[in-house]
C-alpha positions as a printed Julia matrix, in Angstrom:
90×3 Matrix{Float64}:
 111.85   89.3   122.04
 110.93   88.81  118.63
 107.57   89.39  118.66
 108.51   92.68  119.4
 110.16   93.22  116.21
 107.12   92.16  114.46
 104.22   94.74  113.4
 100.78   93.62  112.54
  97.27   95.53  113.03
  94.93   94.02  115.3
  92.7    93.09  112.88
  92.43   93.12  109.09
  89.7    91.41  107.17
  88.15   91.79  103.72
  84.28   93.22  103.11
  82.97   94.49  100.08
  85.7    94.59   97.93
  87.75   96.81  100.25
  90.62   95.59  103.37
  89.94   96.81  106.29
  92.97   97.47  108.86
  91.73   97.91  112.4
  93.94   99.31  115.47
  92.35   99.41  118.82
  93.84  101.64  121.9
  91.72  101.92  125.41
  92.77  105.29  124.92
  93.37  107.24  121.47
  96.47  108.52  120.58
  98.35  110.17  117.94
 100.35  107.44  117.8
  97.55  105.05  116.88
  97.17  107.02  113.57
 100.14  106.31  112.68
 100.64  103.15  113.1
  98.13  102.99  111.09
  99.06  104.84  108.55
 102.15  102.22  108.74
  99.89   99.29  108.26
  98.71  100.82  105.49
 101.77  101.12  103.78
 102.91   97.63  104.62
 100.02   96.01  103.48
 101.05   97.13   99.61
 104.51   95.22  100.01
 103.63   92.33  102.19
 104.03   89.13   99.38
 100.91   87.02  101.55
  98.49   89.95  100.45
  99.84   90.32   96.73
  96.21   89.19   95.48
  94.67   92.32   97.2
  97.64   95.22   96.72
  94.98   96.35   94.7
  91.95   96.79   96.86
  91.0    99.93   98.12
  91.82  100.0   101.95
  90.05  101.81  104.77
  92.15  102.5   108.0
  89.76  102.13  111.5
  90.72  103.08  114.69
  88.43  101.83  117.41
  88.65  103.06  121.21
  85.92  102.81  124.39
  86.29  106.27  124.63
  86.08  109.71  122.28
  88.48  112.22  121.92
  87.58  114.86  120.3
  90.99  115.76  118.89
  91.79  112.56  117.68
  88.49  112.54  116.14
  89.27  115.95  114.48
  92.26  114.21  112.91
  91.18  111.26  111.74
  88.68  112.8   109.85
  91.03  114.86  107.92
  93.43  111.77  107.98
  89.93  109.92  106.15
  90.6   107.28  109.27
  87.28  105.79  110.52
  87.14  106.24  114.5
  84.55  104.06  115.96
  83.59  104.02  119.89
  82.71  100.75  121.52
  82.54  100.29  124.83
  81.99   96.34  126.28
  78.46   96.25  127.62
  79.84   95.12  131.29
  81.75   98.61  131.15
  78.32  100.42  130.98
C-alpha cells in the first residue's frame, strides 16, 4: 500500500550538465505529460537532489508506439517523445 503513495519517474539520470526525467507508457497519454510535468516540479524540492536544483532539466516521454496528438503536445509542452520499440516486437 505504500508504494502507492510514493511518486518517482521511471528513470532519471544526469548527462551533460542537464537531469533527465524519463516516463515510459506502452501507450501515450495525456496523463503521462503530466506526471511529468509533476516530476519536474518535485525534483526542485526533493532534499537528495539539492546539489542539482540547479541544473537545467529535460522531461522525456518514451512509448513503442506514436501518437500523433501526444506528439503535437509535447512539442509545445518542450517534452522529448522518443519511440522505441524492443527488437523481439518487430
Amino acid at each position: 500500500m505504500y508504494s502507492v503513495l510514493m511518486r518517482w519517474a521511471d528513470a532519471v539520470f544526469l548527462e551533460e550538465g542537464v537531469v533527465n526525467i524519463v516516463e515510459t507508457k506502452l501507450r501515450p497519454t495525456l496523463g503521462a505529460i503530466g506526471q511529468l510535468e509533476g516530476y519536474k516540479d518535485l525534483f526542485k524540492v526533493t532534499p537528495e537532489f539539492k546539489q542539482f536544483w540547479n541544473w537545467p532539466i529535460k522531461l522525456i516521454l518514451v512509448s513503442p508506439i506514436m501518437d500523433l496528438a501526444i506528439g503535437q503536445i509535447t512539442s509545445k509542452k518542450n517534452i522529448e517523445y522518443d519511440v522505441w520499440t524492443p527488437e523481439e516486437w518487430r
